[in-house]
C-alpha positions as a printed NumPy array, in Angstrom:
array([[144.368,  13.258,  76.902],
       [147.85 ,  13.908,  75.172],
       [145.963,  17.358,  73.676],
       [149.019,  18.668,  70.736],
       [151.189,  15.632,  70.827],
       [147.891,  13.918,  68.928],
       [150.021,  15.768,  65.802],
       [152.8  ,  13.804,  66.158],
       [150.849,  10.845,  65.177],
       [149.317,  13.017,  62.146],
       [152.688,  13.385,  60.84 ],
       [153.306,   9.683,  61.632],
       [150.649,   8.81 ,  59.067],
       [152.066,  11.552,  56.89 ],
       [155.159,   9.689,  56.902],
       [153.868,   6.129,  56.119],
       [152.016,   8.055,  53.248],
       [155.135,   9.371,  52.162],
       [157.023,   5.963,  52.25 ],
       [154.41 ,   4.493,  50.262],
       [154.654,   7.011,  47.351],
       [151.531,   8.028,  47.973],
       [152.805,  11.583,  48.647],
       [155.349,  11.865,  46.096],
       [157.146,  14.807,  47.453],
       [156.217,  16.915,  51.029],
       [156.652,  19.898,  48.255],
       [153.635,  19.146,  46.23 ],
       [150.697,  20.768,  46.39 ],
       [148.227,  19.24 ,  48.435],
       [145.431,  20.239,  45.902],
       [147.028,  18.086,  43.259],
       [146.677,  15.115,  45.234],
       [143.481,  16.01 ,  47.609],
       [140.381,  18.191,  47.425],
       [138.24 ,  18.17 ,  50.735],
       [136.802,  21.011,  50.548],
       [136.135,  24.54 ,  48.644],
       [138.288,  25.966,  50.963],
       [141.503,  24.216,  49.982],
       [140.323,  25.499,  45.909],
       [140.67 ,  29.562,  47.276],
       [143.558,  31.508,  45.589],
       [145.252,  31.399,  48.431],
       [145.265,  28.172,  49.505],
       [145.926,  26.623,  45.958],
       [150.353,  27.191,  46.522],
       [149.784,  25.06 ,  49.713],
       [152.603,  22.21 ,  49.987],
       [152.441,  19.121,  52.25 ],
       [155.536,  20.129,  53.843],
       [153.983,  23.661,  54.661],
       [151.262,  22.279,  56.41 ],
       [153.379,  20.141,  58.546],
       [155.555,  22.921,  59.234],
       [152.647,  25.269,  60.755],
       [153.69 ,  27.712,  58.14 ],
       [150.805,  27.225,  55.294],
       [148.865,  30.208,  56.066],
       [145.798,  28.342,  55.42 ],
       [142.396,  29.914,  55.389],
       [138.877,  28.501,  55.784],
       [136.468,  27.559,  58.546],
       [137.255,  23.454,  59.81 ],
       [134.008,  22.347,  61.776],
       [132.721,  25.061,  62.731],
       [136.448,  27.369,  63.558],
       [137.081,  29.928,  61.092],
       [141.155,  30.297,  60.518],
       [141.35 ,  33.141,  63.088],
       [139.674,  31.794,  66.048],
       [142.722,  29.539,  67.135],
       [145.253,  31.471,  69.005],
       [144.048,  34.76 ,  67.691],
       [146.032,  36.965,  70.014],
       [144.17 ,  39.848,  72.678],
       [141.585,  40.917,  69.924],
       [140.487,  38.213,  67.231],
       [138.912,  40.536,  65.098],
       [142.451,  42.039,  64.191],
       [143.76 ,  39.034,  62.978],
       [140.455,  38.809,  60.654],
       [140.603,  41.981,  59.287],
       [144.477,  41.51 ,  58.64 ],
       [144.127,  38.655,  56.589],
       [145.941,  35.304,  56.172],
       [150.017,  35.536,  56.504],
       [151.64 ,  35.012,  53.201],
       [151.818,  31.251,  52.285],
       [155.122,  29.673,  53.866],
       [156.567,  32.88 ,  55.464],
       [154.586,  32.7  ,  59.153],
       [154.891,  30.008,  61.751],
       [151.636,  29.962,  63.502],
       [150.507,  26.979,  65.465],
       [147.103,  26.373,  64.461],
       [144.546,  23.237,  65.922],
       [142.204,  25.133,  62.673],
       [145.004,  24.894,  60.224],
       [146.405,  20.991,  61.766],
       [142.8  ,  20.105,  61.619],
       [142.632,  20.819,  57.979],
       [146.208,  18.431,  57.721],
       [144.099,  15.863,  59.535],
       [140.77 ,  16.225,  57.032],
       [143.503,  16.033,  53.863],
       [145.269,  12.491,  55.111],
       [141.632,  11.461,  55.854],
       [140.977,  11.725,  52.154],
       [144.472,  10.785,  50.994],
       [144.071,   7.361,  53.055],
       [140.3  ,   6.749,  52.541],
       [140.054,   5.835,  55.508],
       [139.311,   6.617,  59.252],
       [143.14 ,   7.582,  60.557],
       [143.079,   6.064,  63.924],
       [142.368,   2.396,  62.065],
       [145.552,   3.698,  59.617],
       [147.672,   4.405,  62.812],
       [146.908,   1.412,  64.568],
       [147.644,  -0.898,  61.699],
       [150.78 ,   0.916,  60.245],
       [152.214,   1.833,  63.661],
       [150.556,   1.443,  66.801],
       [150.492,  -2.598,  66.531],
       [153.938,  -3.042,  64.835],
       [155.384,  -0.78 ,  67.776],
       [153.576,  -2.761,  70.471],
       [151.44 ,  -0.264,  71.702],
       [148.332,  -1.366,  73.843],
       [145.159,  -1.76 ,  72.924],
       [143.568,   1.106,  75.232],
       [144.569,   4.318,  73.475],
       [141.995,   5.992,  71.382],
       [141.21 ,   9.498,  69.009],
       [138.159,  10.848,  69.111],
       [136.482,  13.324,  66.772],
       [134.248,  15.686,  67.124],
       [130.398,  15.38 ,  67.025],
       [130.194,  17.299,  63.778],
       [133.764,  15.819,  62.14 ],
       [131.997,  13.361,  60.006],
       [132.555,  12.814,  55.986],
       [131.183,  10.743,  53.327],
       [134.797,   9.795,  50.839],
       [134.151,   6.6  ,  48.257],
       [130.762,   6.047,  49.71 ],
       [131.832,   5.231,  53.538],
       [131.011,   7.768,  56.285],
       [134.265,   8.748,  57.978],
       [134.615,  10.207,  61.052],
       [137.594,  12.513,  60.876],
       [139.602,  13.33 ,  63.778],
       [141.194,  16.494,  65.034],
       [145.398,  17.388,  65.368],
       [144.945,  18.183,  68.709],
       [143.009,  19.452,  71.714],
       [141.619,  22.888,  71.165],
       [138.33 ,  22.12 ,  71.2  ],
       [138.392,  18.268,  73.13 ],
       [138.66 ,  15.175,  70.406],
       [142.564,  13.707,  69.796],
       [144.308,  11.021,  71.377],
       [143.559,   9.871,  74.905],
       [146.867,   7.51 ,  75.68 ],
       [149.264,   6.27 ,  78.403],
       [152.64 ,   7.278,  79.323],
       [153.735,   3.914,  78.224],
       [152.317,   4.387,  74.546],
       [153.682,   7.4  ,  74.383],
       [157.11 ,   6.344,  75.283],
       [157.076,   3.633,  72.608],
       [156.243,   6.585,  69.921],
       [159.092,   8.44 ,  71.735],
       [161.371,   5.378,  71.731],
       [160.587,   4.961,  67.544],
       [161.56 ,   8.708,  67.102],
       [164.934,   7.932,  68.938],
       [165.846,   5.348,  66.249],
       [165.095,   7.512,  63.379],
       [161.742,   5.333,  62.91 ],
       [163.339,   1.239,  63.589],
       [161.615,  -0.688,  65.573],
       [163.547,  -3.925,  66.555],
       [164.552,  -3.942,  63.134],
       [161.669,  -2.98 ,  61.114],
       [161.226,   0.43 ,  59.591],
       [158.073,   1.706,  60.744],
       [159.116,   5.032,  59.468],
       [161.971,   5.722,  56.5  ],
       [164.965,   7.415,  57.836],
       [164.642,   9.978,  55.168],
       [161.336,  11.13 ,  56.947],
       [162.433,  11.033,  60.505],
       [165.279,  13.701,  59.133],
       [163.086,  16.082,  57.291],
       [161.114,  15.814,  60.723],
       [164.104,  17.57 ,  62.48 ],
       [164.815,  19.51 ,  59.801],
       [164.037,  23.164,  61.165],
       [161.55 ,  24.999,  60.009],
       [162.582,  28.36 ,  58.586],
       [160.142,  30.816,  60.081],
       [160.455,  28.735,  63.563],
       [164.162,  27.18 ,  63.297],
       [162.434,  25.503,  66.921],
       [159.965,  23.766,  64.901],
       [160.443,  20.534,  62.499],
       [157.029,  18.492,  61.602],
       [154.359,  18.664,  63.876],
       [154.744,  18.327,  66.925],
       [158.769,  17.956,  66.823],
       [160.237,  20.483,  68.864],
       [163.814,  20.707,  68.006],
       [166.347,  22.012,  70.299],
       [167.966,  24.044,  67.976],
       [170.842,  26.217,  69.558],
       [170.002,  24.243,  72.437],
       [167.654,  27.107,  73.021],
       [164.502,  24.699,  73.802],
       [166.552,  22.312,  76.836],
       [169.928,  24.369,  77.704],
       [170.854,  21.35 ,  79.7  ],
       [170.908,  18.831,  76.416],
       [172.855,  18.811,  73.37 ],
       [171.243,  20.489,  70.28 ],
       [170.253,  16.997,  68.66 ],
       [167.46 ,  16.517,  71.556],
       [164.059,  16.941,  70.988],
       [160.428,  16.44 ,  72.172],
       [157.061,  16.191,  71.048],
       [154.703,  18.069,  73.4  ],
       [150.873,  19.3  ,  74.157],
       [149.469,  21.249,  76.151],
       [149.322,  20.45 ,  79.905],
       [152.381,  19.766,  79.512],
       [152.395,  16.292,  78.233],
       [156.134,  16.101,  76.738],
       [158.085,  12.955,  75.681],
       [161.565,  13.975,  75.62 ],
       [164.039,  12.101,  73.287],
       [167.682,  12.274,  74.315],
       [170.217,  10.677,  71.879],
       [172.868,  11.932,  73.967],
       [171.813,   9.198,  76.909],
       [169.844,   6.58 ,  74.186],
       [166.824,   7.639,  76.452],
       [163.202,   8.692,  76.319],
       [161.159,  10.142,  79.275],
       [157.52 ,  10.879,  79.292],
       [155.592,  13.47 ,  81.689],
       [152.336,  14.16 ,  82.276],
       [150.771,  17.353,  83.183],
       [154.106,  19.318,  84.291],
       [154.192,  22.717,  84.35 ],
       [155.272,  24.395,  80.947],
       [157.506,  27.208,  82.811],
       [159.522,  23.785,  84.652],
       [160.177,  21.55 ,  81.482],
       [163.448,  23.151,  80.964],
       [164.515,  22.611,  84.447],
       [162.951,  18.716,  84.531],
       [165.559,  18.168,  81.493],
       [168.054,  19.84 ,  83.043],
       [167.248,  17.504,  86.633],
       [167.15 ,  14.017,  84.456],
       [170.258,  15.512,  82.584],
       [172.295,  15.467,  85.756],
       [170.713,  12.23 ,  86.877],
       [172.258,  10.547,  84.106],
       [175.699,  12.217,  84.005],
       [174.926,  14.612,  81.582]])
């Protein structure tokens, strides 16, 4: 189980979309291309961009299976963050499995499709990935678009569901992020994407598209340069991309409070 990391591969999908014009620009509202459900239609949600939601910054409120907006993360007392209200659209970095799952339920509807058959033929396969990784829903994540019954899948762990995948997978997605999307020569991914998913995030300057950590100010891995970055989940599960050294690493299940130190240890292994 790869738990947040499972976004990465939701804004993989976003970024195929994107190449294939069918999201015109990440600043469009996601209502004018998608409506899954009421929620998305409430005044507040209506300003919601593309690039907002992959950002963690949309604000977005609703209930996704079952998880009202201010279950997820809600700080000591949830009931605060209810009576508070939704942050302003764009202005608050919050990282949300409610909010990412409601990402995941609008590229479900965008593609028409179940997303891990979208991932596996636009990316998995071209990238050489295995046949043994797969993303799981949950038992009440199912949808009826054009007809077919869809089971939609989740952005991450919160609640179980997302990607269940190797270290080796995850080093070839790790590997494709070091070469700005190329792999042995065939764009899986536009360049223009892979740099508006460093691209820091205002609120978060940390943050680019889920789940790119950037290590802006080299704040993230002192021991790397500031064009570094990872994608990571809970546990941790981290693959760290180092342009520096052309390299990738992938760990499983290391202590959060130590990944700044493991960089800084494969750092001086390689000279750095």
């Amino acid at each position: 189980m790869t738990h947040s990391v499972t976004k990465t591969f939701l804004s993989a999908l976003a970024g195929v979309a994107f190449d294939r014009h069918m999201i015109r620009d990440v600043n469009d509202r996601v209502i004018d291309t998608v409506r899954p459900t009421p929620d998305f239609m409430l005044e507040h949600n209506q300003p919601i961009t593309w690039d907002q939601m992959l950002r963690q910054t949309s604000g977005w409120t609703g209930t996704m299976w079952g998880k009202p907006w201010w279950a997820d993360r809600p700080g000591k007392n949830p009931w605060d963050e209810y009576a508070a209200g939704p942050p302003p659209v764009g202005k608050e970095w919050k990282y949300s499995d409610v909010r990412v799952n409601a990402f995941s339920l609008a590229l479900t509807y965008l593609w028409k499709r179940p997303l891990p058959d979208v991932l596996r033929e636009t990316v998995m396969n071209p990238i050489g990935a295995s046949n043994r990784w797969h993303w799981e829903g949950y038992r009440n994540s199912w949808v009826t678009i054009g007809g077919k019954r869809i089971h939609a899948v989740p952005g991450g762990g919160h609640w179980g569901g997302g990607i269940f995948i190797s270290a080796r997978d995850l080093a070839r997605m790790g590997v494709l992020g070091l070469n700005n999307g190329n792999w042995n020569g065939h764009q899986i991914l536009s360049e223009k994407w892979t740099q508006l998913s460093r691209d820091p995030s205002g609120p978060n300057p940390g943050y680019g598209y889920m789940n790119w950590f950037l290590n802006t100010d080299r704040k993230l891995f002192p021991a790397a340069r500031a064009d570094a970055f990872a994608f990571i989940g809970n546990g941790d599960n981290i693959v760290f991309i180092d342009p520096e050294h052309d390299m990738v690493a992938v760990t499983r299940w290391l202590d959060d409070a130590q990944k700044a130190a493991f960089v800084a240890a494969l750092e001086a292994a390689v000279g750095g």
